[in-house]
C-alpha positions as CSV (number, residue, x, y, z in Angstrom):
1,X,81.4,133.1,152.8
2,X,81.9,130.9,149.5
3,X,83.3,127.7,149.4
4,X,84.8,126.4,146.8
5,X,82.9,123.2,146.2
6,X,79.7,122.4,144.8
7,X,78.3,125.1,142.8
8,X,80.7,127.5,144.6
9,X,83.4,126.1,142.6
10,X,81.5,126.5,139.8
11,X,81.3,130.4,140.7
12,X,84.3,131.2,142.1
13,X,83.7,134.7,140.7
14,X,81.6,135.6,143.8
15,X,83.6,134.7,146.0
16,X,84.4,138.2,147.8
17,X,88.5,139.0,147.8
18,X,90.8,139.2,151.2
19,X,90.1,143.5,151.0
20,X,87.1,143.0,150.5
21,X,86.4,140.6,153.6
22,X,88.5,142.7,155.9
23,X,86.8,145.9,154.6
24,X,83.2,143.7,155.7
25,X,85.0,142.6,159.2
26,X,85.5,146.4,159.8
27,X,82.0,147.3,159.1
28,X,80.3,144.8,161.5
29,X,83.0,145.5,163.7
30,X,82.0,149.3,164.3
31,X,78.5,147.8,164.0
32,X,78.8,145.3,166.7
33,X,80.6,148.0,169.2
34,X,78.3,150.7,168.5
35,X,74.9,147.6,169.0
36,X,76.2,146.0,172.5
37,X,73.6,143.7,172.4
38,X,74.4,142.1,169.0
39,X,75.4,138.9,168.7
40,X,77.7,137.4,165.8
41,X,79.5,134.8,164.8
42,X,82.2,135.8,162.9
43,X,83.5,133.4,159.7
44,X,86.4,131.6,159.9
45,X,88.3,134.1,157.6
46,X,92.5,134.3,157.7
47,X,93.7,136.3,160.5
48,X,95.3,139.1,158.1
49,X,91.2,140.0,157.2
50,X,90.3,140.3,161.0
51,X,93.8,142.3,162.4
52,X,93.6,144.3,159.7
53,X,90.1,145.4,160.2
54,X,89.6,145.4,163.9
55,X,92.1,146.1,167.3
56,X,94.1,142.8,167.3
57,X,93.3,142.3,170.9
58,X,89.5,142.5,170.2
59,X,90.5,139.2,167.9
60,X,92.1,137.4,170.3
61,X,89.1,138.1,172.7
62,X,86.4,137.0,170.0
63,X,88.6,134.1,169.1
64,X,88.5,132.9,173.5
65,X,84.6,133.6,172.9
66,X,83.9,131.4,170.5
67,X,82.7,133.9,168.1
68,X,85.1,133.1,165.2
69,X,83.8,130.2,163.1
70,X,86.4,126.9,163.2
71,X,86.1,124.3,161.3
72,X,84.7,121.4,163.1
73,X,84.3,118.9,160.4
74,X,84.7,115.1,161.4
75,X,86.0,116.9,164.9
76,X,82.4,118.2,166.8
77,X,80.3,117.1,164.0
78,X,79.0,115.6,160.4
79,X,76.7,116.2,157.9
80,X,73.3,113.2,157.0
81,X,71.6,114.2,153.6
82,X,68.4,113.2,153.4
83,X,69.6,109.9,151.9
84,X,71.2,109.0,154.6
85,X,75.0,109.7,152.8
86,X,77.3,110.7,156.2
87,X,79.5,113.9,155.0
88,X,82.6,116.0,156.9
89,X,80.0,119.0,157.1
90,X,77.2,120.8,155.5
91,X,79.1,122.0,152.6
92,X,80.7,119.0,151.3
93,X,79.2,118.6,147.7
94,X,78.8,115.0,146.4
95,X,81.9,113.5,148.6
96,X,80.6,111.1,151.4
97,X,82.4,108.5,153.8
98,X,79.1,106.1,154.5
99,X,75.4,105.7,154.1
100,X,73.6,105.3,157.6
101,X,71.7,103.0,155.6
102,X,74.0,100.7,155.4
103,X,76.5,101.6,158.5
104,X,75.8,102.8,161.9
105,X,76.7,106.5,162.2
106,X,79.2,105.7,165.0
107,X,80.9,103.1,162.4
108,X,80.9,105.8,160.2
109,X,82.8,107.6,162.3
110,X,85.1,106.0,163.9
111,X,86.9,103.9,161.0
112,X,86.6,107.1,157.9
113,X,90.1,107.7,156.9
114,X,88.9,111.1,156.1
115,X,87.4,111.4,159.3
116,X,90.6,110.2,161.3
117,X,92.4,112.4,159.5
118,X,90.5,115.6,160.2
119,X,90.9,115.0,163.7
120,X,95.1,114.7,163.4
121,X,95.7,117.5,160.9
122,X,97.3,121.0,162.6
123,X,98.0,124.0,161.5
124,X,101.7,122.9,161.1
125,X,100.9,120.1,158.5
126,X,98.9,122.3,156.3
127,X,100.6,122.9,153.2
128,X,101.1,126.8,152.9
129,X,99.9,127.7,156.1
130,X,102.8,125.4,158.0
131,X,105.0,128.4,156.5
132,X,103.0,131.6,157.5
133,X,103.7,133.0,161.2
134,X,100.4,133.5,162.1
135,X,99.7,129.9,161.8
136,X,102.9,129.3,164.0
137,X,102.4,131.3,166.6
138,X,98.4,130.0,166.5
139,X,96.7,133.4,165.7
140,X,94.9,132.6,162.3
141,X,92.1,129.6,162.6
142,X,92.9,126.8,160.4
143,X,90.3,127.6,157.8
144,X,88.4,125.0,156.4
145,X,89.6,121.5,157.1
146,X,87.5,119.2,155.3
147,X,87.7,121.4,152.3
148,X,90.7,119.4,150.2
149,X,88.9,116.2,151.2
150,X,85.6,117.5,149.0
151,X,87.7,119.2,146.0
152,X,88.2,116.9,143.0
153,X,89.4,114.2,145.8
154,X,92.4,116.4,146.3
155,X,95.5,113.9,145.8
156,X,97.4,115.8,149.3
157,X,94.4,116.4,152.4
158,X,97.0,118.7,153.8
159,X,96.5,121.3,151.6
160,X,94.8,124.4,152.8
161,X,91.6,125.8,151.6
162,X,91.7,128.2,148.7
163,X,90.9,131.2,150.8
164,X,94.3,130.4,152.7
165,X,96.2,129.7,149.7
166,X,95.3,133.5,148.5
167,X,95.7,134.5,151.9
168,X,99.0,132.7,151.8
169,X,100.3,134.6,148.6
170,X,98.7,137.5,149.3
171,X,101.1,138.0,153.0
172,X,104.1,136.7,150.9
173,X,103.5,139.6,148.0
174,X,104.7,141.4,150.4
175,X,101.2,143.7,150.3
176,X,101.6,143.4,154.2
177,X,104.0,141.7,156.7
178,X,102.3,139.1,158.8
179,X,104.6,140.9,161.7
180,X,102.6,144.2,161.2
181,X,99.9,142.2,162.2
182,X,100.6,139.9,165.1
183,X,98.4,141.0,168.3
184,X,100.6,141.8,171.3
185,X,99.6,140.3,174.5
């Protein structure tokens, strides 16, 4: 998956589209039913790429298994480069809310207003995904978090991360309607 900081941003242009995602997601779908044994962690892609590609049941069950990536920035976890600058996650470019050089990690931690407000933000706050039904009715993962936080220091944290945005206009286009989609239970 690319993400859109760092020199991701820079080359946006490989960034693979929603069809093309879901058209990957059914391919290591059939892959991963046919290999029993494998093991794979899915990436935390919009919903619409996963029910369109495999049974929407199957999502919800690899969802209660763990197996598709959330974002756990400032939540389960941070990123230390090797000088010592404390980052939401692994991914997070040049942005960082200490130095363990000059904090404790703990400190860090506990009083980063970027890490406080990681652990608030819902579904419902983010700006366009607070609109989509999937996102209501908690089917599609939150998508990355930390991501507005790391992006030209994004002026509103509660924006969603580009993938979502696309995903976003792409449902509204009305290429597909997100109640197609919704798994029944």
């Amino acid at each position: 998956m690319v993400t859109s900081s760092g020199y991701g941003k820079e080359n946006g242009y490989l960034s693979p589209s929603l069809e093309e995602y879901t058209k990957l997601l059914t391919e290591v779908g059939a892959k991963e039913q046919k290999l029993r044994r494998l093991q794979i962690k899915y990436p935390n892609l919009p919903a619409p790429c996963f029910l369109k590609s495999i049974d929407p049941n199957r999502y919800e069950e690899l969802k209660e298994q763990g197996k598709v990536g959330l974002c756990g920035a400032g939540i389960i976890g941070c990123a230390i480069s090797p000088d010592g600058k404390i980052k939401p996650c692994d991914m997070s470019g040049s942005v960082a809310l200490g130095n363990v050089r000059e904090k404790s990690i703990k400190e860090i931690w506990s009083s980063s207003h970027v890490f406080k407000h990681l652990r608030r933000i819902r579904a419902s706050d983010q700006v366009q995904c607070n609109r989509c039904e999937l996102s209501i009715a908690n089917i599609c993962p939150m998508g990355c978090k930390a991501l507005p936080s790391q992006i030209e220091k994004a002026e509103n944290m509660f924006n969603v991360d580009p993938l979502r945005m696309h995903c976003f206009n792409y449902m509204r286009s009305g290429v597909t309607g997100c109640a197609d989609i919704i798994p029944t239970k």
